[in-house]
N, CA, C and O atoms as a Tripos MOL2 file, in Angstrom:
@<TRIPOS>MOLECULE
protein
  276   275    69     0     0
PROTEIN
NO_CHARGES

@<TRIPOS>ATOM
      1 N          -1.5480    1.3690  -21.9590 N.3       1 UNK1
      2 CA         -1.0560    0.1810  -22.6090 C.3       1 UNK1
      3 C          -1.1790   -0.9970  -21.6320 C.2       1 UNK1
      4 O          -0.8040   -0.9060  -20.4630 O.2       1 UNK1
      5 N          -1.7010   -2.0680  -22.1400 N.am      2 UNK2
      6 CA         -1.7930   -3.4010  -21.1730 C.3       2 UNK2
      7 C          -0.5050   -4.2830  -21.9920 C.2       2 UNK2
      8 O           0.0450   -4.1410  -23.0840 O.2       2 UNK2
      9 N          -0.3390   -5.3340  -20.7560 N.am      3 UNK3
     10 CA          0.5290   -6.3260  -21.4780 C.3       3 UNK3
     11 C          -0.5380   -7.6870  -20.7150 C.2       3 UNK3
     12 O          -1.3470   -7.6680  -19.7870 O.2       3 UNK3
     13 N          -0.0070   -8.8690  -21.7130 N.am      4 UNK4
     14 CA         -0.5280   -9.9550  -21.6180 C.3       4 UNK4
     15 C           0.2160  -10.4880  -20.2830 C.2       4 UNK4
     16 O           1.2340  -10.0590  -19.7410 O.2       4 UNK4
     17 N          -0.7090  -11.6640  -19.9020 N.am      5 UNK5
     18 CA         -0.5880  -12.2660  -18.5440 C.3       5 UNK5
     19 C           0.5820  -13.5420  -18.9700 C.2       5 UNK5
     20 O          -0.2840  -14.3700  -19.2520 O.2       5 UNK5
     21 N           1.3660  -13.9930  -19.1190 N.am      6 UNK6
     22 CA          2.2910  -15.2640  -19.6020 C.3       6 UNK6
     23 C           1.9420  -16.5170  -18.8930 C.2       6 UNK6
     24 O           2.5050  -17.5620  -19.2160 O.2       6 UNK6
     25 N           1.0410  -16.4900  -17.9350 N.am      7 UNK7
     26 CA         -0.2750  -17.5380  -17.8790 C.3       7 UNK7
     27 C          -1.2250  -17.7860  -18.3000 C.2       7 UNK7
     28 O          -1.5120  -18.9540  -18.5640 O.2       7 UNK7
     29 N          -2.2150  -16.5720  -18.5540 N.am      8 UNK8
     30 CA         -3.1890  -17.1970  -19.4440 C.3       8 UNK8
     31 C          -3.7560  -16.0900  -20.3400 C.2       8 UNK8
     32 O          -4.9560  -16.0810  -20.6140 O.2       8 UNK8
     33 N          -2.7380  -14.9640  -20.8940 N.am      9 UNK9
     34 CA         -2.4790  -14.6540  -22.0020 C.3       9 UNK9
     35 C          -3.4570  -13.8550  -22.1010 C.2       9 UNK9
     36 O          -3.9630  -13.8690  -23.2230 O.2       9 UNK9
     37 N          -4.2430  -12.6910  -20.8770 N.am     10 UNK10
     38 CA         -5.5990  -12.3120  -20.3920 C.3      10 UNK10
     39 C          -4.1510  -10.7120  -20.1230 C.2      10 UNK10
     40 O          -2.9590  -10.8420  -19.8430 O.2      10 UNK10
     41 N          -4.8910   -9.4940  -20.3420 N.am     11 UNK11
     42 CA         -4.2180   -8.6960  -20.0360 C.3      11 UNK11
     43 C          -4.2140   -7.9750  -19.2030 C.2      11 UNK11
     44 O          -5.1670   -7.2310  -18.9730 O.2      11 UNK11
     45 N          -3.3220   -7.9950  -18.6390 N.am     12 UNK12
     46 CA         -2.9600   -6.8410  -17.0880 C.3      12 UNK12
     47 C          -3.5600   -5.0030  -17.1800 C.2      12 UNK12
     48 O          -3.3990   -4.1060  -18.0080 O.2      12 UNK12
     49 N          -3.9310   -5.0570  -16.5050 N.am     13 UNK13
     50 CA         -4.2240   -3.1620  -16.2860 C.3      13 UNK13
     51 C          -2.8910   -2.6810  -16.1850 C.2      13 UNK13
     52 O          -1.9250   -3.2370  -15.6610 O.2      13 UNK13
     53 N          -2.9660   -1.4620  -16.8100 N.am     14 UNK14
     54 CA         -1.9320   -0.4640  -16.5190 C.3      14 UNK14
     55 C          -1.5330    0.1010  -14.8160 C.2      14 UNK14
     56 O          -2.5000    0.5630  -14.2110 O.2      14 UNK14
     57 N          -0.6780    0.0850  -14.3350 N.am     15 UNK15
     58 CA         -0.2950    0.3840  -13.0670 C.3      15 UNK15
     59 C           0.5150    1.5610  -13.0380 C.2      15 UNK15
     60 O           1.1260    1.7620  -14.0870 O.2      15 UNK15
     61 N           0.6920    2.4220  -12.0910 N.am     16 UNK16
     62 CA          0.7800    3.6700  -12.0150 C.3      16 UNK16
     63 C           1.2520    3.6030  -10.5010 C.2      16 UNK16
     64 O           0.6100    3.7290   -9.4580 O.2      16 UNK16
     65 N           2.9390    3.3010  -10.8020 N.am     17 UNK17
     66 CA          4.0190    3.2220   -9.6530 C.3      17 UNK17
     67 C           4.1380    4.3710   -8.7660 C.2      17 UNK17
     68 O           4.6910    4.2400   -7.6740 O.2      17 UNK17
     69 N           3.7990    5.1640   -9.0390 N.am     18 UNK18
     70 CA          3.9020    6.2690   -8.1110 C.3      18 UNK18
     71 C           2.6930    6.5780   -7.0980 C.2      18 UNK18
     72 O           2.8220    7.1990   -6.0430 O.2      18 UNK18
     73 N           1.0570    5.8420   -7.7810 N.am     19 UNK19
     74 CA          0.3720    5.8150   -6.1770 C.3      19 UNK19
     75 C           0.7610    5.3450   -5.3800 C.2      19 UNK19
     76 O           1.7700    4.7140   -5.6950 O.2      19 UNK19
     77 N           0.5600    5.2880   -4.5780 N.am     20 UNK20
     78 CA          0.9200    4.4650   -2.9610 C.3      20 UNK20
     79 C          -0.3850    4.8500   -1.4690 C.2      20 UNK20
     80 O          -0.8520    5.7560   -0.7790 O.2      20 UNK20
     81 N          -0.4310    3.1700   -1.7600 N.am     21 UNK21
     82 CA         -2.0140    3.7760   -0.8880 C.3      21 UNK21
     83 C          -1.5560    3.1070    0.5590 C.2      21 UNK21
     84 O          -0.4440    2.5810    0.5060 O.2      21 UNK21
     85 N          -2.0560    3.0570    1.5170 N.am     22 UNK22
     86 CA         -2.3340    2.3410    3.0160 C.3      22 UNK22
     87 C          -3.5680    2.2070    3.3700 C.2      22 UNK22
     88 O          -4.3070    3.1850    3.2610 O.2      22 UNK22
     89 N          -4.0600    1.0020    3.8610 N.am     23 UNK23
     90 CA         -5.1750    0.7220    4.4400 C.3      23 UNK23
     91 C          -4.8170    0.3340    5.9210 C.2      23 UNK23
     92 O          -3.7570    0.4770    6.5290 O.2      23 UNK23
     93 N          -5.9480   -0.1680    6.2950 N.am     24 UNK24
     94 CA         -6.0250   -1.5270    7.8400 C.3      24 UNK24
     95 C          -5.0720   -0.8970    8.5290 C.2      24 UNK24
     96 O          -3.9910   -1.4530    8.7220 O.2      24 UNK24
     97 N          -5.4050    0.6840    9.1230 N.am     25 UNK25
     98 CA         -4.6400    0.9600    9.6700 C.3      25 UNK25
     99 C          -5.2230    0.2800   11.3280 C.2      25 UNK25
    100 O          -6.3750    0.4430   11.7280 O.2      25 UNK25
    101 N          -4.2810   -0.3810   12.0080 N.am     26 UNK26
    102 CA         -4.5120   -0.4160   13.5350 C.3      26 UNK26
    103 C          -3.2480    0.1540   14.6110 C.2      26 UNK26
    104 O          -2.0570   -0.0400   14.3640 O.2      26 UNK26
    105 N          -3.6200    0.7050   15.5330 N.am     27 UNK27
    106 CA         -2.5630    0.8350   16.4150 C.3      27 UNK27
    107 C          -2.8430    0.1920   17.8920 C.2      27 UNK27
    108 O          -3.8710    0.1840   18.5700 O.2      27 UNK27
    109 N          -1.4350   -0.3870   18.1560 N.am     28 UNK28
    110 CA         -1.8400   -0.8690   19.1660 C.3      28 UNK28
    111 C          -1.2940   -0.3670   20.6190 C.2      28 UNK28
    112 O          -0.6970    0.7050   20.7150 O.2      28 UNK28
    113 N          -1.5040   -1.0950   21.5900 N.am     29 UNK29
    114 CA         -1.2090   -0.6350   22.8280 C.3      29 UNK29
    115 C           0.8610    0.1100   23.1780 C.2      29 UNK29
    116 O           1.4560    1.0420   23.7180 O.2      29 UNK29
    117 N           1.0860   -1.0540   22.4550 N.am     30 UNK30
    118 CA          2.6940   -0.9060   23.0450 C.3      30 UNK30
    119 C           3.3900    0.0110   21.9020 C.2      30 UNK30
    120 O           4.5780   -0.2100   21.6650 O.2      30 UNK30
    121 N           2.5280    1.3110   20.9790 N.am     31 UNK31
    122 CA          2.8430    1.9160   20.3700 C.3      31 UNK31
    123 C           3.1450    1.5910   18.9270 C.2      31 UNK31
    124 O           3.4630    2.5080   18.1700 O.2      31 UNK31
    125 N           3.0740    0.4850   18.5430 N.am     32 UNK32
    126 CA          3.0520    0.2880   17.1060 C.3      32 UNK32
    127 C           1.5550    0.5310   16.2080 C.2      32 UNK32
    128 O           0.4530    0.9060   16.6090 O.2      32 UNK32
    129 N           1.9500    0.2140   15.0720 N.am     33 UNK33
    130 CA          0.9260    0.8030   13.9010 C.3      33 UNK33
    131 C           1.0130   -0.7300   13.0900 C.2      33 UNK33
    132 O           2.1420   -1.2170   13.0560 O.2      33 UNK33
    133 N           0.3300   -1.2150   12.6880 N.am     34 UNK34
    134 CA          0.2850   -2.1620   11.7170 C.3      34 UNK34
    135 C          -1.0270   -1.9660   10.7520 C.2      34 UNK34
    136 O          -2.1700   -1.7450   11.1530 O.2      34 UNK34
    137 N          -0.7560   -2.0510    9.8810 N.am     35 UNK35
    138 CA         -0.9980   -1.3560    8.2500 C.3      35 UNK35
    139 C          -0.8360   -1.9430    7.1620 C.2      35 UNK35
    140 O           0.3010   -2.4140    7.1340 O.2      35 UNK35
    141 N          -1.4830   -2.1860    6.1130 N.am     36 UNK36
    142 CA         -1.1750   -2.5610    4.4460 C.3      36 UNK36
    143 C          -0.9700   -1.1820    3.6440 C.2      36 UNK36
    144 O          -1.5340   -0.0890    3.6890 O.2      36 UNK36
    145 N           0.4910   -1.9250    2.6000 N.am     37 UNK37
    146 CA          0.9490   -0.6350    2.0950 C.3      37 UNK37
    147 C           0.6950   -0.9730    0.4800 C.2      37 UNK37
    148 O          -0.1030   -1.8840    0.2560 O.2      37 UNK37
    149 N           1.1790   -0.4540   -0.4140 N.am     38 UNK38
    150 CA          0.3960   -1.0040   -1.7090 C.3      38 UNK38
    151 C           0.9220   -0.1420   -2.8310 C.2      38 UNK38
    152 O           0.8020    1.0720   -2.9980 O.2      38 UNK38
    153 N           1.4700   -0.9600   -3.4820 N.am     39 UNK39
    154 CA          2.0130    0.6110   -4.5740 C.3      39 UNK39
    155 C           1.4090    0.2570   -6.2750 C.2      39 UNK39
    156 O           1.9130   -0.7100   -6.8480 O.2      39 UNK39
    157 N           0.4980    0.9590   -6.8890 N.am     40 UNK40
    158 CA          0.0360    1.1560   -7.8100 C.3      40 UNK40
    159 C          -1.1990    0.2830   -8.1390 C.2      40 UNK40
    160 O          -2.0420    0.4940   -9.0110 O.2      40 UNK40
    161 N          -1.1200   -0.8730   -7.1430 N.am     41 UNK41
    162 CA         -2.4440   -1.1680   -7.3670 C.3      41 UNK41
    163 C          -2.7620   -1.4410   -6.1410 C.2      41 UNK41
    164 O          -1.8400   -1.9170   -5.4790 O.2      41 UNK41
    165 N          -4.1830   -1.2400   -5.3880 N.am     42 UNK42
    166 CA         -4.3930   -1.2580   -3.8790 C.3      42 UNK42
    167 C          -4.8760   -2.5430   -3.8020 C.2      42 UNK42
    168 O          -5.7810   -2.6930   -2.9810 O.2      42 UNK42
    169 N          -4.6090   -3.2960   -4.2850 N.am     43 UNK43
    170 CA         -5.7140   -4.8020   -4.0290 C.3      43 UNK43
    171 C          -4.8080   -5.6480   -3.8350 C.2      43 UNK43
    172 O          -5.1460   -6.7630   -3.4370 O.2      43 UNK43
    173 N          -3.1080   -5.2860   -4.1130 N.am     44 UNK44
    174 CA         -2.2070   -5.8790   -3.7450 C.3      44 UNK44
    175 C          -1.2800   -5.6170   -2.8490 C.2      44 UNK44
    176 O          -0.3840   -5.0950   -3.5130 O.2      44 UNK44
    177 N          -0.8140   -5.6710   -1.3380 N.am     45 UNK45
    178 CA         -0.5260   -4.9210   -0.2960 C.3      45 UNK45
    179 C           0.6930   -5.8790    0.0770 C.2      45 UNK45
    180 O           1.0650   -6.8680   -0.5560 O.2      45 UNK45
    181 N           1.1720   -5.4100    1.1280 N.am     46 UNK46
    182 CA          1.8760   -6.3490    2.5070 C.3      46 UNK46
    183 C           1.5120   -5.4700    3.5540 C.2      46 UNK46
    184 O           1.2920   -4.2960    3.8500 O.2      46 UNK46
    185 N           1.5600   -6.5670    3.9390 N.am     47 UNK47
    186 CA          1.6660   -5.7600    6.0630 C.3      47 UNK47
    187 C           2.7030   -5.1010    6.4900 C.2      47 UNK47
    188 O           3.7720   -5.5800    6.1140 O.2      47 UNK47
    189 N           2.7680   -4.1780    7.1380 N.am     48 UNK48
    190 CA          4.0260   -3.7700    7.2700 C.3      48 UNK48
    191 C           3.5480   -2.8110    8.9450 C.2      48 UNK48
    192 O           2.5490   -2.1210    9.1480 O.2      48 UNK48
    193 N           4.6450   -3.1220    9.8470 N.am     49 UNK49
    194 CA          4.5750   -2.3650   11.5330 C.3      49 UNK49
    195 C           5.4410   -1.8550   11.7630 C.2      49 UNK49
    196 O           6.5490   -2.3860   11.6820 O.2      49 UNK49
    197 N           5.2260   -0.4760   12.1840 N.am     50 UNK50
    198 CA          6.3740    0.5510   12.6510 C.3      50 UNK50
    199 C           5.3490    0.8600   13.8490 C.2      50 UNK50
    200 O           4.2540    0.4920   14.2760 O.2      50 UNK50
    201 N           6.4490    1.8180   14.1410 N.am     51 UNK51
    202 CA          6.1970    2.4590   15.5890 C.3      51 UNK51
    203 C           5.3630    3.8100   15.2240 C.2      51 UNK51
    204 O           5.8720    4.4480   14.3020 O.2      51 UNK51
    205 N           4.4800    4.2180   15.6350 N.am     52 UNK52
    206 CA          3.9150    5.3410   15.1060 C.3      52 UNK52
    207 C           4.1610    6.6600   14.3670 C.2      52 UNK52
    208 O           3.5650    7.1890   13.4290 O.2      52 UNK52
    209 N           5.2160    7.0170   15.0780 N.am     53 UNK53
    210 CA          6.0170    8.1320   15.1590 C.3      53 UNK53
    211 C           6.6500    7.5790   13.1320 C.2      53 UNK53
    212 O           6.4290    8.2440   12.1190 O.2      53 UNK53
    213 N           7.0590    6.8500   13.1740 N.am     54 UNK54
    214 CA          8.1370    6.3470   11.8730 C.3      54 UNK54
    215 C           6.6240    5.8950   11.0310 C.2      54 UNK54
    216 O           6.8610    6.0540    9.8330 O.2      54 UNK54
    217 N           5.5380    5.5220   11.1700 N.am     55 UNK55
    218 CA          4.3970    5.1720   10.4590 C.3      55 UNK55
    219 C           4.1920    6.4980    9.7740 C.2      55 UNK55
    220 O           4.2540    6.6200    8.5510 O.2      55 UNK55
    221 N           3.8870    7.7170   10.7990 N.am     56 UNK56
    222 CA          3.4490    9.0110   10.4530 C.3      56 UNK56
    223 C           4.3180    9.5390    9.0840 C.2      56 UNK56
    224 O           3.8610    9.8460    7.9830 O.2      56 UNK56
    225 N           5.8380    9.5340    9.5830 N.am     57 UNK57
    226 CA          6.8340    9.8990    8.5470 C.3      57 UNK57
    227 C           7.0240    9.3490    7.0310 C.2      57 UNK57
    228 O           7.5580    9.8270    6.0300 O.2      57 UNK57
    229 N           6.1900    7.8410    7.3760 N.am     58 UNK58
    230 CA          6.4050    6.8970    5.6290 C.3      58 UNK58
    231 C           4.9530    7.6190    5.0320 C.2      58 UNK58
    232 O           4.7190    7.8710    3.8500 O.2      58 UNK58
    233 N           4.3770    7.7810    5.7880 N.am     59 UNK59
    234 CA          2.9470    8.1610    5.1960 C.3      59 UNK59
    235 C           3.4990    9.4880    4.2420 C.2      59 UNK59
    236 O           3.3500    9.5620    3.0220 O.2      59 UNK59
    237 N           4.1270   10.4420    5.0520 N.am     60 UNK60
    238 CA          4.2440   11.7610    4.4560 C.3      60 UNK60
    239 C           5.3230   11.3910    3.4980 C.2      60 UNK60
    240 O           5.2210   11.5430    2.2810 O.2      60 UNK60
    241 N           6.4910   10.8360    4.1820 N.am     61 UNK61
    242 CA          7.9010   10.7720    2.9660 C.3      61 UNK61
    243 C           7.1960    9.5560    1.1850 C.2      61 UNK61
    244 O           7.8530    9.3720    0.1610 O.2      61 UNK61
    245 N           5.8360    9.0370    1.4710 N.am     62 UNK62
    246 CA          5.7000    8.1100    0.3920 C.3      62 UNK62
    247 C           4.3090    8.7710   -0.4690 C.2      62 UNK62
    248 O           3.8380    8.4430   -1.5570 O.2      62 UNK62
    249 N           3.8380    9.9510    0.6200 N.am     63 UNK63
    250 CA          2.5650   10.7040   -0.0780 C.3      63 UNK63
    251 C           1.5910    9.5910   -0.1440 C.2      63 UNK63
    252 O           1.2020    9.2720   -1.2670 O.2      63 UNK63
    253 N           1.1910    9.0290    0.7580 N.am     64 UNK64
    254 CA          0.4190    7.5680    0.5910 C.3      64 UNK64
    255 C          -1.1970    8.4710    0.1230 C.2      64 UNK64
    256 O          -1.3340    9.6930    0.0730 O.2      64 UNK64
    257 N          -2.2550    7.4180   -0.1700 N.am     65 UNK65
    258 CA         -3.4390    7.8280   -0.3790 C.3      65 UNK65
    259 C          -3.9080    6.5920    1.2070 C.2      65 UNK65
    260 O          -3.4380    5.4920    1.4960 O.2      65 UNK65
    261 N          -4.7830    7.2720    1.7690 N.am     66 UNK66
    262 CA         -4.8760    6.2010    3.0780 C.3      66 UNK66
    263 C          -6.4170    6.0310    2.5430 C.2      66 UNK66
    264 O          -7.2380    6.9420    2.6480 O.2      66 UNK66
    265 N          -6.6530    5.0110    2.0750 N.am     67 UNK67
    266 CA         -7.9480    3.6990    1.8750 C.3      67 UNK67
    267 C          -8.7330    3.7430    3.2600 C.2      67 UNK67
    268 O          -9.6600    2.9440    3.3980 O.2      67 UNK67
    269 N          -8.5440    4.2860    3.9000 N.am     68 UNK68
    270 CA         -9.5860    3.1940    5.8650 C.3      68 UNK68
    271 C          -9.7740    4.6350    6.0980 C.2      68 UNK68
    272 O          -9.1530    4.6840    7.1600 O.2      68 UNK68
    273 N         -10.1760    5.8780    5.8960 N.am     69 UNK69
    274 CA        -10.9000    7.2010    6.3110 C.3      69 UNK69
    275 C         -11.9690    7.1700    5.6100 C.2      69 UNK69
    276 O         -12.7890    8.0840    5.6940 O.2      69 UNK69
@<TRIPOS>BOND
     1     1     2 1
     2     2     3 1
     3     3     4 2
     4     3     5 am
     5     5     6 1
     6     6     7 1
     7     7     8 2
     8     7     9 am
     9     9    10 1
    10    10    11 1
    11    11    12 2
    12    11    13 am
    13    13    14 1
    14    14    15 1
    15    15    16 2
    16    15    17 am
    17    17    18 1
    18    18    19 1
    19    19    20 2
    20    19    21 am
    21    21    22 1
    22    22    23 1
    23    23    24 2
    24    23    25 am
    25    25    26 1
    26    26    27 1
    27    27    28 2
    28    27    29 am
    29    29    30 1
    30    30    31 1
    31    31    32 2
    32    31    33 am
    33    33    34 1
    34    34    35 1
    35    35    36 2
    36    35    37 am
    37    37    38 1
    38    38    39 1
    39    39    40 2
    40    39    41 am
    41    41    42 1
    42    42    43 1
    43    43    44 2
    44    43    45 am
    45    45    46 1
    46    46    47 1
    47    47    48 2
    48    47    49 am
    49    49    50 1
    50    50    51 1
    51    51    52 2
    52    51    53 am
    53    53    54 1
    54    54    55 1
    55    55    56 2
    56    55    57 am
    57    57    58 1
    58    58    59 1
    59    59    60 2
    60    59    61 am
    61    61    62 1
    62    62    63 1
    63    63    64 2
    64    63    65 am
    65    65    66 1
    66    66    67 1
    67    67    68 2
    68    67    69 am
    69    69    70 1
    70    70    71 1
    71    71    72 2
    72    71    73 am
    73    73    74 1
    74    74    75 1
    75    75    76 2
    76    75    77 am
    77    77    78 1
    78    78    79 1
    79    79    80 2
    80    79    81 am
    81    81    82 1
    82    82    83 1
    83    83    84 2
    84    83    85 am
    85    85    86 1
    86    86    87 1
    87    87    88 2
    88    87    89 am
    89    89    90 1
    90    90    91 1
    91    91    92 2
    92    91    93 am
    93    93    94 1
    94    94    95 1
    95    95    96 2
    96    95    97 am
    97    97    98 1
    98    98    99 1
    99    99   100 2
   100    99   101 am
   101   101   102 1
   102   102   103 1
   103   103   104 2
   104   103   105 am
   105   105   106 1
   106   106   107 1
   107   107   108 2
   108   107   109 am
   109   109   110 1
   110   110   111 1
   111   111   112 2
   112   111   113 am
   113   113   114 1
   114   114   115 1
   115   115   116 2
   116   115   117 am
   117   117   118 1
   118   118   119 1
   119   119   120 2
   120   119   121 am
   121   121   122 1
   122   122   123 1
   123   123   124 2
   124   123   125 am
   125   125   126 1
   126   126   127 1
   127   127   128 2
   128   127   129 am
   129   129   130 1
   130   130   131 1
   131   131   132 2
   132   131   133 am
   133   133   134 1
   134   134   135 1
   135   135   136 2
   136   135   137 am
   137   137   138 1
   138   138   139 1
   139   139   140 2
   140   139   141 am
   141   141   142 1
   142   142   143 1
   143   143   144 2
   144   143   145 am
   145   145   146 1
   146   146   147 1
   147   147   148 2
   148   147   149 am
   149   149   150 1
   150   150   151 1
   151   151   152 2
   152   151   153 am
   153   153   154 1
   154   154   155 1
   155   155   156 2
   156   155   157 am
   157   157   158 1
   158   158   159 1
   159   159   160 2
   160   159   161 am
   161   161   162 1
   162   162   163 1
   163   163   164 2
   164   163   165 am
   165   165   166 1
   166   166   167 1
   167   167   168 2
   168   167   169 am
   169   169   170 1
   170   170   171 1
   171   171   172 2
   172   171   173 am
   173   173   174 1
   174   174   175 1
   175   175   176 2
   176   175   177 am
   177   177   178 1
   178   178   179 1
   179   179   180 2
   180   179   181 am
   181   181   182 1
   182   182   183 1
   183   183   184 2
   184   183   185 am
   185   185   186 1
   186   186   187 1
   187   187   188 2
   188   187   189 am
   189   189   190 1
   190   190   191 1
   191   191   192 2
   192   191   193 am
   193   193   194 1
   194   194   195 1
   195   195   196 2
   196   195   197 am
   197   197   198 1
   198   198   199 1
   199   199   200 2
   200   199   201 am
   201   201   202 1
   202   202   203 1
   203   203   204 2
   204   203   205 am
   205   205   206 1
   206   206   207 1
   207   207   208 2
   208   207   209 am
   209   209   210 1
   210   210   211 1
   211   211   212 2
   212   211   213 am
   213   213   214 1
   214   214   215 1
   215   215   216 2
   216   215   217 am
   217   217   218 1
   218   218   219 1
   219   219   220 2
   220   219   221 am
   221   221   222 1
   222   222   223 1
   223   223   224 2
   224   223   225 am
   225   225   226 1
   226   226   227 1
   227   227   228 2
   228   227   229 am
   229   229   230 1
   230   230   231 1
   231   231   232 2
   232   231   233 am
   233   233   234 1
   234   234   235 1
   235   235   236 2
   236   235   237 am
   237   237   238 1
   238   238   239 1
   239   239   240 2
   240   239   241 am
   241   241   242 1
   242   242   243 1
   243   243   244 2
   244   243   245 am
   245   245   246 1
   246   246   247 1
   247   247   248 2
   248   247   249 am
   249   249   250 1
   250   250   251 1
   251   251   252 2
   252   251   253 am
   253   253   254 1
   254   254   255 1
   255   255   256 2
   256   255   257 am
   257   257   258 1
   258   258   259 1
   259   259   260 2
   260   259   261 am
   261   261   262 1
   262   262   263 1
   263   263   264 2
   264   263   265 am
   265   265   266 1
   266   266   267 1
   267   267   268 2
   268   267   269 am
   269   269   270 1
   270   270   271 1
   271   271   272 2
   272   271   273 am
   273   273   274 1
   274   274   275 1
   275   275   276 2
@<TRIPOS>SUBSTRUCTURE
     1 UNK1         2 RESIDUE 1 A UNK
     2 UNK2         6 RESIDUE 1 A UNK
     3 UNK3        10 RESIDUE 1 A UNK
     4 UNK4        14 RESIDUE 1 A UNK
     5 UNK5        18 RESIDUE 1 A UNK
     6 UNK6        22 RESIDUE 1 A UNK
     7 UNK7        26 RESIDUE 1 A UNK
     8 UNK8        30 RESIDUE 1 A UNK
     9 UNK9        34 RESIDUE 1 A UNK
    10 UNK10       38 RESIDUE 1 A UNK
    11 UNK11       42 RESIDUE 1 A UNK
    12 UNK12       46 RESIDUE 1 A UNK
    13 UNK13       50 RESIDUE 1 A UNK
    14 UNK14       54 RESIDUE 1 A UNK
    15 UNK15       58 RESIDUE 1 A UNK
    16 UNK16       62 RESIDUE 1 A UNK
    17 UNK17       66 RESIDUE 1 A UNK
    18 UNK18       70 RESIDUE 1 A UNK
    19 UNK19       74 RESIDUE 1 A UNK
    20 UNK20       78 RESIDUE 1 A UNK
    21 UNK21       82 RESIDUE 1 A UNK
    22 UNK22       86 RESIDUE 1 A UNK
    23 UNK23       90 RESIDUE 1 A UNK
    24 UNK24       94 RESIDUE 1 A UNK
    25 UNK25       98 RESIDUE 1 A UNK
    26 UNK26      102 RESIDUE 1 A UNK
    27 UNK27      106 RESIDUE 1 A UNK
    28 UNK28      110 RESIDUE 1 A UNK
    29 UNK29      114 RESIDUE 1 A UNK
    30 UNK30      118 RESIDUE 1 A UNK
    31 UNK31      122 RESIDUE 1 A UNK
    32 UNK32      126 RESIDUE 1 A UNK
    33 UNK33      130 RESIDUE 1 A UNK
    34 UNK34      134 RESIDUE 1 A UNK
    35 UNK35      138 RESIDUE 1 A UNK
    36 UNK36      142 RESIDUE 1 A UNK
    37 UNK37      146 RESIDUE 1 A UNK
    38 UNK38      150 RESIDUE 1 A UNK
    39 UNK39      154 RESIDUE 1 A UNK
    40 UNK40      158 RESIDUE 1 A UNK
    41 UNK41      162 RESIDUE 1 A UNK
    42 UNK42      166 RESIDUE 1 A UNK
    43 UNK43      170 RESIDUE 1 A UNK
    44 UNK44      174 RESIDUE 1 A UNK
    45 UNK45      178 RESIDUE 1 A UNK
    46 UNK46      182 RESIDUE 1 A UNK
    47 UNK47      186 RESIDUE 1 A UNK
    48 UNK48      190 RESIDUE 1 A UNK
    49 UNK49      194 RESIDUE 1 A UNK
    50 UNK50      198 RESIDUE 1 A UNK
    51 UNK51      202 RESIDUE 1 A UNK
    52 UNK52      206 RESIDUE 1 A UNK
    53 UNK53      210 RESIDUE 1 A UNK
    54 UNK54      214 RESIDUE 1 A UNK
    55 UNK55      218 RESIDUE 1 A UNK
    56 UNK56      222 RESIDUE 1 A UNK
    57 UNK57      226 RESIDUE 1 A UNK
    58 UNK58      230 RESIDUE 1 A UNK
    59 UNK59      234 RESIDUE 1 A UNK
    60 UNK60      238 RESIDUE 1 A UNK
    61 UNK61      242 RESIDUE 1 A UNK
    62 UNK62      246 RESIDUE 1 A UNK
    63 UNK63      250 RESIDUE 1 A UNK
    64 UNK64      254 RESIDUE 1 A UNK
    65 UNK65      258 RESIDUE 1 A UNK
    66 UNK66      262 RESIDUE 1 A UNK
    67 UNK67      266 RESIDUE 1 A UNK
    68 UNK68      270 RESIDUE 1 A UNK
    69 UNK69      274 RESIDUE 1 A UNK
């Protein structure tokens, strides 16, 4: 099922809240991870930096699909 856009009345794709992807994974020197996270549609993200160790754990606790392999 699509719904209309309430701008210009053009209809949205169906989204499917439960993927959850990560891309742009980088890690850097002083142990962090900085990453785009993305839930149901991958073309729409935020940045988001943890420390590796806590990166590893969202990956598994969110079942991500990782985009950058």
């Amino acid at each position: 099922m699509t719904s209309p856009c309430a701008t210009t009345g053009d209809a949205l794709p169906d989204v499917d809240v439960t993927r959850k992807f990560v891309s742009r994974v980088e890690r850097h020197d002083d142990g962090l991870v900085s990453f785009e996270f993305a839930i149901g549609w991958p073309e729409l993200s935020v940045d988001l930096l943890l420390p590796e160790p806590a990166f590893m754990a969202f990956c598994d606790r969110h079942q991500v699909t990782r985009l950058d392999n």
